[in-house]
DSSP file (Angstrom, degrees, kcal/mol; ACC not computed):
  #  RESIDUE AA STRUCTURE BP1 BP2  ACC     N-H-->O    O-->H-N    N-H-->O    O-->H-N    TCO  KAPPA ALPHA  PHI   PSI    X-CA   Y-CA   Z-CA
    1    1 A X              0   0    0      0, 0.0    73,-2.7     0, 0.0     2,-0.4   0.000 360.0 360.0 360.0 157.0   78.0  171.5    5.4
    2    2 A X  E     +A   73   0A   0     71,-0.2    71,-0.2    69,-0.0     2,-0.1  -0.864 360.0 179.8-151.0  74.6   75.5  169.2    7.0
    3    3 A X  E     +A   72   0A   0     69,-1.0    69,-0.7    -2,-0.4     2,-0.3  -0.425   9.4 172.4 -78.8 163.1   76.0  169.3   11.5
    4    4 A X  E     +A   71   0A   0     67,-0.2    67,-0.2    -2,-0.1     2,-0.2  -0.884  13.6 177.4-147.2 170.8   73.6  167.1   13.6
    5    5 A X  E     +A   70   0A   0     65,-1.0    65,-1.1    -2,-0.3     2,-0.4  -0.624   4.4 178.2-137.6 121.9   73.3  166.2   17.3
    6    6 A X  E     -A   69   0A   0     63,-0.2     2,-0.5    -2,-0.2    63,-0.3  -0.953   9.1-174.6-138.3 128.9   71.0  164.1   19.1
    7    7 A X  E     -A   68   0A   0     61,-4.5    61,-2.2    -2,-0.4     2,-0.4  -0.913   3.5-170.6-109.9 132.2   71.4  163.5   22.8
    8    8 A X  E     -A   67   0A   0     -2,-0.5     2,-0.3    59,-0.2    59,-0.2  -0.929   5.5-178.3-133.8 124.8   69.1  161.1   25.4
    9    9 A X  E     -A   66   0A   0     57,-1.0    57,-2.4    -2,-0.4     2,-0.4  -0.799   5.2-170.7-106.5 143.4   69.4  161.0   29.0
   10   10 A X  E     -A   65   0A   0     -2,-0.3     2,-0.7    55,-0.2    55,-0.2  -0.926   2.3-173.8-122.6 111.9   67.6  158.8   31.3
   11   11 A X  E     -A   64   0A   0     53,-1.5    53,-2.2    -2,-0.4     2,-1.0  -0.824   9.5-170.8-134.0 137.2   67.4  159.1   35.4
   12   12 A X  E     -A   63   0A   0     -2,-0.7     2,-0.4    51,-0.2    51,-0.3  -0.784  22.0-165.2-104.5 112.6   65.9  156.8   37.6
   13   13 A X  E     -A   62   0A   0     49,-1.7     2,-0.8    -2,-1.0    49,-0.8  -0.509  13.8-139.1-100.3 159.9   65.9  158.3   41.2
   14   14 A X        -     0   0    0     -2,-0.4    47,-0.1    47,-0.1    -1,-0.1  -0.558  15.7-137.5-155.1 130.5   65.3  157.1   44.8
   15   15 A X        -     0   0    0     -2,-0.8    45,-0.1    45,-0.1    47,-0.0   0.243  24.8-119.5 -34.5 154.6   63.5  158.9   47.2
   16   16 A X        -     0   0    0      1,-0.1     0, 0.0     2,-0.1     0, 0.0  -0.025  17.8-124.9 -74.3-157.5   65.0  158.9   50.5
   17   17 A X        +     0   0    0      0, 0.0     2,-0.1     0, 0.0    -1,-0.1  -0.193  53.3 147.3-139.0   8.2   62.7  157.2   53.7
   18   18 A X     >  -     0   0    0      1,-0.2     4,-1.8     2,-0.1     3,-0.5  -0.414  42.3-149.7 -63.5 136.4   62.9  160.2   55.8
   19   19 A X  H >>>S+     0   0    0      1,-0.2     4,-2.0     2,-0.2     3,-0.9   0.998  92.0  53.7 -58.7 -59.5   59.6  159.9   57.6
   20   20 A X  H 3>5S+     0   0    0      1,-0.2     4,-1.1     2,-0.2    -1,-0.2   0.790 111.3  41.7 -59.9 -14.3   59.1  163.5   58.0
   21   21 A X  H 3>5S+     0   0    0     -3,-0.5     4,-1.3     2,-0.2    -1,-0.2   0.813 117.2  56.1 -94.9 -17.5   59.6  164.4   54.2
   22   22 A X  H <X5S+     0   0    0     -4,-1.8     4,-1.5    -3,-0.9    -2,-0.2   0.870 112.6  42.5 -50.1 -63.0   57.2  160.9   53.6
   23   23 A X  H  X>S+     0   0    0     -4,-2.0     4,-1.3     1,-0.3     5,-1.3   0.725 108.7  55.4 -88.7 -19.6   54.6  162.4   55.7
   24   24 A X  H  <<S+     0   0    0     -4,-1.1    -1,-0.3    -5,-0.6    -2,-0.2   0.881 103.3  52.3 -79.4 -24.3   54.8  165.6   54.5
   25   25 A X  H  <5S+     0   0    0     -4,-1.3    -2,-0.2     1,-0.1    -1,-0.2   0.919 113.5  46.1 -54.4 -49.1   54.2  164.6   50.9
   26   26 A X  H  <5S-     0   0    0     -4,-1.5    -2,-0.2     1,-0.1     3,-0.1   0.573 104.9-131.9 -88.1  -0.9   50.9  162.6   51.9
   27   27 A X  T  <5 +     0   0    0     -4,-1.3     2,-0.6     1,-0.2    -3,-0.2   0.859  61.9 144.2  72.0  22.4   49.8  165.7   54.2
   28   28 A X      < -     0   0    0     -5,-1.3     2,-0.8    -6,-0.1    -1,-0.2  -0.716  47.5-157.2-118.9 153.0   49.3  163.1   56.8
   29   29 A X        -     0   0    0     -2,-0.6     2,-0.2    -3,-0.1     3,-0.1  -0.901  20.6-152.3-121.4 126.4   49.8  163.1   60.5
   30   30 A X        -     0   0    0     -2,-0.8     2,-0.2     1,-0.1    75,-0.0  -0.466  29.5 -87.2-106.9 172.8   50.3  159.8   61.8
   31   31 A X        -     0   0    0     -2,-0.2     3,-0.2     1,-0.1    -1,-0.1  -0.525  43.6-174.8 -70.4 134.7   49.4  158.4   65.5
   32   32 A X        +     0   0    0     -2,-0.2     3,-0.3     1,-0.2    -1,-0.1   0.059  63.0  93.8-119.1  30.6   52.8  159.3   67.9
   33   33 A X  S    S+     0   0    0      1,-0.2    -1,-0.2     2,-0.0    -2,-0.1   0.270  96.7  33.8 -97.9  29.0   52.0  157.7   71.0
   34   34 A X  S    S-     0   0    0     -3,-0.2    -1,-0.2     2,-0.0     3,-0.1  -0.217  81.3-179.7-178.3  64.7   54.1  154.1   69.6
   35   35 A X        -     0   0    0     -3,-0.3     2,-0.3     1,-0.2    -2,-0.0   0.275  43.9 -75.2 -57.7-158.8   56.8  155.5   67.7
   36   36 A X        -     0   0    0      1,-0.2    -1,-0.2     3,-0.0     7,-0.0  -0.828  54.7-123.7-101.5 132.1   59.4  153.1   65.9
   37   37 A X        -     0   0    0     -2,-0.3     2,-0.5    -3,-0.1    -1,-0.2  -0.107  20.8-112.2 -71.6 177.2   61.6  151.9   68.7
   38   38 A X  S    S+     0   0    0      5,-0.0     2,-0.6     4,-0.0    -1,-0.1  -0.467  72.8 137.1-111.7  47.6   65.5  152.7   68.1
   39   39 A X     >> -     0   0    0     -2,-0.5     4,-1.7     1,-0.1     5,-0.5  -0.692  56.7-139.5-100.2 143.2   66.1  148.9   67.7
   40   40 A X  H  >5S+     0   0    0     -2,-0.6     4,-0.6     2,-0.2    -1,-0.1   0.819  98.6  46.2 -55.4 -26.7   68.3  147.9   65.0
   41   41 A X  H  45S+     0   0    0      2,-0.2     4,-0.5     1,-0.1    -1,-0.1   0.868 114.0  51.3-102.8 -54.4   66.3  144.6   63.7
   42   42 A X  H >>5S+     0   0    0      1,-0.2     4,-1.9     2,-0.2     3,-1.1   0.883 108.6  51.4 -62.2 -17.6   62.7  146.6   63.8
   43   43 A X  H 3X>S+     0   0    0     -4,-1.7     4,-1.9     1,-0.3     5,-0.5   0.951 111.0  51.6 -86.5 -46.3   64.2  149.7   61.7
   44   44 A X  H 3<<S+     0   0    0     -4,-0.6    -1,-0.3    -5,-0.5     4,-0.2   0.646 106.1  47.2 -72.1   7.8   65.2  147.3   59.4
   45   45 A X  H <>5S+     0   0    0     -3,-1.1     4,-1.4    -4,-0.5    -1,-0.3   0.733 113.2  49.6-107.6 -42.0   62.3  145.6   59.0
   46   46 A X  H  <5S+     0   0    0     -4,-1.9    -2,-0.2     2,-0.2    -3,-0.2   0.760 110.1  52.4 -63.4 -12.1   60.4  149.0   58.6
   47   47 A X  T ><5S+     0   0    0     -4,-1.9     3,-2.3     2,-0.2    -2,-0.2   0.816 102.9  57.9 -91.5 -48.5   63.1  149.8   56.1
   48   48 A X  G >4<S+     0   0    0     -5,-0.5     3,-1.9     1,-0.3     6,-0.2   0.927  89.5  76.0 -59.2 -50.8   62.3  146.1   54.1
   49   49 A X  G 3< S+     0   0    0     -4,-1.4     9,-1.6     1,-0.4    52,-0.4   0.477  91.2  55.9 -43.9 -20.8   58.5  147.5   53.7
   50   50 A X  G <  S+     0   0    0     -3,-2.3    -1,-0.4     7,-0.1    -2,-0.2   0.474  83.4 107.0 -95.1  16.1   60.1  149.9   50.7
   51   51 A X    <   -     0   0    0     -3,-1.9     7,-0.7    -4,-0.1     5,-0.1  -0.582  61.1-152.8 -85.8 146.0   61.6  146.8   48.6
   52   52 A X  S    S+     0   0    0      5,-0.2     5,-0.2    -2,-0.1    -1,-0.1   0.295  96.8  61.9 -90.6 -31.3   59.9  146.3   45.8
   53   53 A X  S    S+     0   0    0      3,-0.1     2,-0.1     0, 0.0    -1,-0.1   0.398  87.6  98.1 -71.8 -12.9   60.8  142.8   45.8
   54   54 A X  S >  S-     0   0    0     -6,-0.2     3,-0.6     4,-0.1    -5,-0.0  -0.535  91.3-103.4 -74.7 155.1   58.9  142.2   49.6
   55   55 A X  T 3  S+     0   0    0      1,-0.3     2,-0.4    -2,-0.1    -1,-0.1   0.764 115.9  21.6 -55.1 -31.4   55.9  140.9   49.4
   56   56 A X  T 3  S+     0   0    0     -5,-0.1     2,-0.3    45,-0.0    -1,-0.3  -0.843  91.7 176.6-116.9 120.2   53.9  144.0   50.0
   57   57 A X    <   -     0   0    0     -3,-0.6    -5,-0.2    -2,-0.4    -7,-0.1  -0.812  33.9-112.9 139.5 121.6   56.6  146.6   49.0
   58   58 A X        -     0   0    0     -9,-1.6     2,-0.4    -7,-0.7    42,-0.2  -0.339  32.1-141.8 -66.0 157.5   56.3  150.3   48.8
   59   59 A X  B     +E   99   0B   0     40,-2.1    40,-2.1    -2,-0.1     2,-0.4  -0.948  31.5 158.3-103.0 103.8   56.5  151.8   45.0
   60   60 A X        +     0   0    0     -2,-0.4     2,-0.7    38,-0.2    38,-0.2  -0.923   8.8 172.8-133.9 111.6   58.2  154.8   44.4
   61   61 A X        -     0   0    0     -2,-0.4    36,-0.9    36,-0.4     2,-0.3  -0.827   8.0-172.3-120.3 102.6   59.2  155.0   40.9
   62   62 A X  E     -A   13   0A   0    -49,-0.8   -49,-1.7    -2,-0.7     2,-0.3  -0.335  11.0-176.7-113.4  66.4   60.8  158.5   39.8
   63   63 A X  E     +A   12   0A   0     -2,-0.3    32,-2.7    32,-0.3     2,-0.3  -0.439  19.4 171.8  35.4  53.6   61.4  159.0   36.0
   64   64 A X  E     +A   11   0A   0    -53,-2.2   -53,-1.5    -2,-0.3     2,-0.6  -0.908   6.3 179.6-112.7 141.2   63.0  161.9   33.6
   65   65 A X  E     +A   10   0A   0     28,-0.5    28,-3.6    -2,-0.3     2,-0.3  -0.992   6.9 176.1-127.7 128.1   63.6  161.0   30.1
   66   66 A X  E     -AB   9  92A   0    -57,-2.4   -57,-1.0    -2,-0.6     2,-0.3  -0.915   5.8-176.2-117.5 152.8   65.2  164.1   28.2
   67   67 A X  E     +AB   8  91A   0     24,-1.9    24,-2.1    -2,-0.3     2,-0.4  -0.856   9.7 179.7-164.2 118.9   66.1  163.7   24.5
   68   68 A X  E     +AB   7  90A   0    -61,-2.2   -61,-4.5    -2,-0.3     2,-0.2  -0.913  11.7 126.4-101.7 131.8   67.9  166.7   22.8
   69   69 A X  E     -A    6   0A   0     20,-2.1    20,-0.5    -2,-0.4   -63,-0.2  -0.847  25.7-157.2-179.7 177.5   69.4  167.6   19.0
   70   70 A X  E     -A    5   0A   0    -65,-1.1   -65,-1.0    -2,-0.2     2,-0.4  -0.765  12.6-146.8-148.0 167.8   69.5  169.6   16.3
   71   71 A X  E     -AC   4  87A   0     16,-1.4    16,-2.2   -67,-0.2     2,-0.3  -0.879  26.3-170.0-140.9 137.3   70.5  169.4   12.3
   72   72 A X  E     -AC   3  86A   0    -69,-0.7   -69,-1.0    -2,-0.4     2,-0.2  -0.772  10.8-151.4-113.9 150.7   72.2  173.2   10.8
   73   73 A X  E     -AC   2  85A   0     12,-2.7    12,-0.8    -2,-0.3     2,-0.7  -0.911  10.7-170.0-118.5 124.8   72.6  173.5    7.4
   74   74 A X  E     + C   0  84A   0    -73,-2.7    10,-0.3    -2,-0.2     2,-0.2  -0.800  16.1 177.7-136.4 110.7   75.4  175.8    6.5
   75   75 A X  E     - C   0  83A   0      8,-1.4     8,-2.4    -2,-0.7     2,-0.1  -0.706  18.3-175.0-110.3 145.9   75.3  176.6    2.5
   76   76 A X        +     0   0    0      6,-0.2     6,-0.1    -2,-0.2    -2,-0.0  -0.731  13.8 166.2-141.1  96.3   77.7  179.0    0.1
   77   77 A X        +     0   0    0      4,-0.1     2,-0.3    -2,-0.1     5,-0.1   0.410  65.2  12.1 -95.4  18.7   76.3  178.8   -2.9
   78   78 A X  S    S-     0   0    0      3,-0.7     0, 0.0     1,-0.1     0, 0.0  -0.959  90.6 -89.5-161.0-178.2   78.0  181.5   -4.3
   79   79 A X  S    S+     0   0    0     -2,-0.3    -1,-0.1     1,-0.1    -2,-0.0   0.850 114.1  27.8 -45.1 -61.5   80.9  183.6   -3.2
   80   80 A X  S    S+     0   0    0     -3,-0.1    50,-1.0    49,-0.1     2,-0.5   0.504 104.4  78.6-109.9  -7.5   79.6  186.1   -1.4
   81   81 A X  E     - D   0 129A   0     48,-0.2    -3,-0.7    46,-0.1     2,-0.4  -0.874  50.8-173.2-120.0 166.9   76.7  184.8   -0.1
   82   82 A X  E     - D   0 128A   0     46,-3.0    46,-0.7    -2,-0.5     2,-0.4  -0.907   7.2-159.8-120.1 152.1   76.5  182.5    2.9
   83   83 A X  E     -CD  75 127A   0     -8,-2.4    -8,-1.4    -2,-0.4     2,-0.2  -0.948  11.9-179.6-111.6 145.5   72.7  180.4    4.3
   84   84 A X  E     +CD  74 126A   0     42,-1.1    42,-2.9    -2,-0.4     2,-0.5  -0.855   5.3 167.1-146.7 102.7   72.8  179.4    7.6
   85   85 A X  E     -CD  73 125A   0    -12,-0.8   -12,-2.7    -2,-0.2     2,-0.3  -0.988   7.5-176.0-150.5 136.9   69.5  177.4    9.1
   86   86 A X  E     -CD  72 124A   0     38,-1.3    38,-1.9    -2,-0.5     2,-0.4  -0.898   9.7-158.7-122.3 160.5   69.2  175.6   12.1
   87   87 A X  E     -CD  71 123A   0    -16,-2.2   -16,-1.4    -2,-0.3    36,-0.3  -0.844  15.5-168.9-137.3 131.4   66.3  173.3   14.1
   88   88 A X  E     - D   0 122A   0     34,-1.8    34,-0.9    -2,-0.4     2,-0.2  -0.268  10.6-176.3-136.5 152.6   66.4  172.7   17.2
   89   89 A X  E     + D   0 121A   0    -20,-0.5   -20,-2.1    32,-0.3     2,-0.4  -0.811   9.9 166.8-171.9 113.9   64.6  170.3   19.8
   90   90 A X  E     +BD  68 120A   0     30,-2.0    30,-0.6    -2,-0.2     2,-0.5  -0.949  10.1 170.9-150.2 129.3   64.5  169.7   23.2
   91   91 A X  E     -BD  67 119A   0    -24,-2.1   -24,-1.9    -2,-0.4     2,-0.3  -0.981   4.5-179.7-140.3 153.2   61.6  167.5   25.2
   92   92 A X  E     -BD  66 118A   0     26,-1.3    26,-1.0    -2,-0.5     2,-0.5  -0.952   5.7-168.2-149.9 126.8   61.6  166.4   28.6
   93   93 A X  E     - D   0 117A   0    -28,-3.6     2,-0.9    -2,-0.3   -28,-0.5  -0.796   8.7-150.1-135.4 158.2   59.2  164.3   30.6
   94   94 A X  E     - D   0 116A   0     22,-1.1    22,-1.9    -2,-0.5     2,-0.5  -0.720  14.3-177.9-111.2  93.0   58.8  163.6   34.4
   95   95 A X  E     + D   0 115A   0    -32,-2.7     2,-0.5    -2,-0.9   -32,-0.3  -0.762  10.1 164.6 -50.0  88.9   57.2  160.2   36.1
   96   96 A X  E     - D   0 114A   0     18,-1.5    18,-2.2    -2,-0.5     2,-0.7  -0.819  10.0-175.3-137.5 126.9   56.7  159.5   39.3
   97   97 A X  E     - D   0 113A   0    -36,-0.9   -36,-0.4    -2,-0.5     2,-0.3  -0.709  16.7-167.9-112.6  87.6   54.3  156.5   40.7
   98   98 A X  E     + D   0 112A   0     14,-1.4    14,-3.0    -2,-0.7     2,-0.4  -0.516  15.9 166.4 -68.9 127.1   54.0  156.4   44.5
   99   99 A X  B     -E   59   0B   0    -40,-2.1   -40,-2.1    -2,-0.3     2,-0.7  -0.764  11.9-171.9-149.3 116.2   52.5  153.5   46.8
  100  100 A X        -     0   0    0     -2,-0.4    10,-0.4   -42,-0.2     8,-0.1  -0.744  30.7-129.9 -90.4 104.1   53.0  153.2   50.6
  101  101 A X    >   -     0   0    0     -2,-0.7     3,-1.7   -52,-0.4     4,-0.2  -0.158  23.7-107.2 -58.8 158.3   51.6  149.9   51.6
  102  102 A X  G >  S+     0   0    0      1,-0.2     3,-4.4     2,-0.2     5,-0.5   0.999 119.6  70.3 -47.2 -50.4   48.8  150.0   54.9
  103  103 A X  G 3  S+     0   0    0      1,-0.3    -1,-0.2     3,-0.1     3,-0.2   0.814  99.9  57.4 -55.7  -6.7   52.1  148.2   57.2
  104  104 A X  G <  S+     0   0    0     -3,-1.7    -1,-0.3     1,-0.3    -2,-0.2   0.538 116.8  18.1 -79.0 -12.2   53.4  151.8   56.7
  105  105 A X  S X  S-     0   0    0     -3,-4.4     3,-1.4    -4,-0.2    -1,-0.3  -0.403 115.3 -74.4-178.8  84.4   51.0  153.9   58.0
  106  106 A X  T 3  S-     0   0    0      1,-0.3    -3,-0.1    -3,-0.2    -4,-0.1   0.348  98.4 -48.2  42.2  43.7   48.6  152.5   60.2
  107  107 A X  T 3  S+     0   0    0     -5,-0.5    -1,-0.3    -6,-0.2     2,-0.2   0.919 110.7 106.2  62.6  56.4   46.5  150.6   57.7
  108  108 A X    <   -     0   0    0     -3,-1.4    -1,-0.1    -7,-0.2    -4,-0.0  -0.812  57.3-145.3-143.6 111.4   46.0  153.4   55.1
  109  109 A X        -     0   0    0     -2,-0.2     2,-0.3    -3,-0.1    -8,-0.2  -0.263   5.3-145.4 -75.2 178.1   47.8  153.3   51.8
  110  110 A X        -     0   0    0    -10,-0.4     2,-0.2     2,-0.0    -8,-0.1  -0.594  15.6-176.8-150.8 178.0   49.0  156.2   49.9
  111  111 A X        +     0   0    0     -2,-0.3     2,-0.3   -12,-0.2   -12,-0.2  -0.690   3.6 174.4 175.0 114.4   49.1  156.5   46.1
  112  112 A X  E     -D   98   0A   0    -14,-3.0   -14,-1.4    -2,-0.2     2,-0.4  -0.659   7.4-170.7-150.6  91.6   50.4  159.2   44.0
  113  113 A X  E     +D   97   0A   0     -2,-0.3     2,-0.3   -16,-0.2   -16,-0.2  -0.649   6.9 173.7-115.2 141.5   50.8  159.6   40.3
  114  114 A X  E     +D   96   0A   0    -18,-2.2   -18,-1.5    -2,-0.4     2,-0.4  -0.974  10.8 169.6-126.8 124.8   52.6  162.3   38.3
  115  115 A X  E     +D   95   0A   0     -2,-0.3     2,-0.4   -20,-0.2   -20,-0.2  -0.794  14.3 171.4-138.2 124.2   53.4  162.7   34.6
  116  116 A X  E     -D   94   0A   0    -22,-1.9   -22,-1.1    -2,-0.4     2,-0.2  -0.970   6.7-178.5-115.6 110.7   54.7  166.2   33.6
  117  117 A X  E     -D   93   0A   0     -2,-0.4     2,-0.3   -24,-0.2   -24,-0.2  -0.539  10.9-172.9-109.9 151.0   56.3  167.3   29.8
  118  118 A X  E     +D   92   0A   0    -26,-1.0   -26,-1.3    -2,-0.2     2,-0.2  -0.891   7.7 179.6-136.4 170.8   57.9  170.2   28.0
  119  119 A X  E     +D   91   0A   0     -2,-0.3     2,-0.3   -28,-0.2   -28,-0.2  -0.790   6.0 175.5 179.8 142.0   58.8  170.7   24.3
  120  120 A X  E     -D   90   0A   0    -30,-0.6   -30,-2.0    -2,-0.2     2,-0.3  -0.968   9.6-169.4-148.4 150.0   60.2  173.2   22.5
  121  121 A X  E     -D   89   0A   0     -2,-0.3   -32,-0.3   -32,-0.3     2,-0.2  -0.617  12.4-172.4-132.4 155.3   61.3  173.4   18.7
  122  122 A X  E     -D   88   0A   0    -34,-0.9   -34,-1.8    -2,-0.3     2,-0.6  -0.684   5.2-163.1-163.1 126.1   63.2  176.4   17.8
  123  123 A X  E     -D   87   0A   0    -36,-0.3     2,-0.3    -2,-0.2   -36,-0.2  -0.863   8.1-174.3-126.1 119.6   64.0  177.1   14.2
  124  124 A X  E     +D   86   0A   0    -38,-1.9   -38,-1.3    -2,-0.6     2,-0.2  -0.870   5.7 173.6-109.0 153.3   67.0  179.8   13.1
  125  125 A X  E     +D   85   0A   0     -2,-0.3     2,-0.2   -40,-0.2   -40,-0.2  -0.648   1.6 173.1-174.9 133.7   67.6  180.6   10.0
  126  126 A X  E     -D   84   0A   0    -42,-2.9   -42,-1.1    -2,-0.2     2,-0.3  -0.681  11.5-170.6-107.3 148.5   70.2  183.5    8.6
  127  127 A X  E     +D   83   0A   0     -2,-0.2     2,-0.2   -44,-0.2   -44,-0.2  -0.770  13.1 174.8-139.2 142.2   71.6  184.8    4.9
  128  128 A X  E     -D   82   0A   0    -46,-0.7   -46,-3.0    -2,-0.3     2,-0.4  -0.948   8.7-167.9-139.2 130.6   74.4  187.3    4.9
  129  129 A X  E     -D   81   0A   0    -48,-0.2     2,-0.6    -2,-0.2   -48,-0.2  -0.893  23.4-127.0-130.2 159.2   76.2  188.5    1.6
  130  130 A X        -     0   0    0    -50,-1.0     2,-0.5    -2,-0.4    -2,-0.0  -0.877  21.4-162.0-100.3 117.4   79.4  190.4    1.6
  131  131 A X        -     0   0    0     -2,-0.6     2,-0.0   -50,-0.0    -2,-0.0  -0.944   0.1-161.9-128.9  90.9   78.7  193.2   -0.4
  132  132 A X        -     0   0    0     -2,-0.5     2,-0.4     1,-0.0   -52,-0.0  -0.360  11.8-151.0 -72.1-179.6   82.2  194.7   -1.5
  133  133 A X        -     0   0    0     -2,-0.0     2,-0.4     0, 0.0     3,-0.0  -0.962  15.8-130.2-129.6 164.7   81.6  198.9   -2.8
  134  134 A X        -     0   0    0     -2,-0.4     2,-0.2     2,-0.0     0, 0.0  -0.696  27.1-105.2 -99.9 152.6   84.2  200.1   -5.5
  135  135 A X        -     0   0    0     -2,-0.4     2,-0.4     1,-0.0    -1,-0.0  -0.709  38.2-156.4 -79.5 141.1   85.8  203.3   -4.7
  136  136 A X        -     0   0    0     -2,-0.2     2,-0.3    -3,-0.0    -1,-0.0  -0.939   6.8-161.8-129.7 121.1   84.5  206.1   -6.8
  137  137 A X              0   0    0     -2,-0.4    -2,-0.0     1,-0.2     0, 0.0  -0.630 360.0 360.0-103.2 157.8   86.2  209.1   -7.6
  138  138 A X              0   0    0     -2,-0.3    -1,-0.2     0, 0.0     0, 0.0   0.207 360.0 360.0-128.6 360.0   84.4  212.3   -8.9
């Protein structure tokens, strides 16, 4: 008998806009004497300055591609014995391309690239035979 699986996931995230967790990534301490006012029409105008579609439009692009399977092999080529062999696979990689335009931070841009992988193979492989014993009398 002849199993298989192969699985692939993809996820595209997006960062929130809290300022503090924003400034805390870039280690940066920004001017606070002329905060962002609590007006409805300017927050939303700093808010338009992460579209990707504005003309200068932040980029934060975060990235997992995972892709999993395996093939077992499960043989009896005789009675009493059985084979059993599996391989295994599992890889995963991690993106993320940051850019905070200057109209975000007080005419300094930010920039930030990440690419991080794993991979792992794993190979089984078993025989077990059924070994009856005969009764023996003496």
């Amino acid at each position: 008998m002849v199993s298989s699986m192969i699985g692939y996931t993809r996820q595209e995230r997006d960062r929130n806009r809290n300022v503090r967790d924003r400034l805390a990534e870039q280690r940066y301490i920004p001017d606070l004497t002329n905060p962002l006012t609590p007006n409805k029409n300017l927050y939303s105008n700093y808010l338009l300055q992460f579209d990707k579609d504005y003309a200068t439009g932040a980029i934060d692009d975060n990235v997992n591609n995972l892709i999993q399977g395996y093939l077992a092999i499960t043989a009896n080529p005789y009675k009493k014995l059985n084979y059993i062999g599996r391989i295994g696979f599992d890889y995963n990689e991690g993106i993320r391309d940051v850019f905070w335009p200057r109209t975000l931070l007080e005419n300094n841009n930010f920039v930030s690239n990440y690419f991080g992988y794993n991979q792992r193979l794993v190979v089984t492989n078993s025989i077990d035979m059924i070994l009856t014993w005969a009764k023996k009398e003496i």
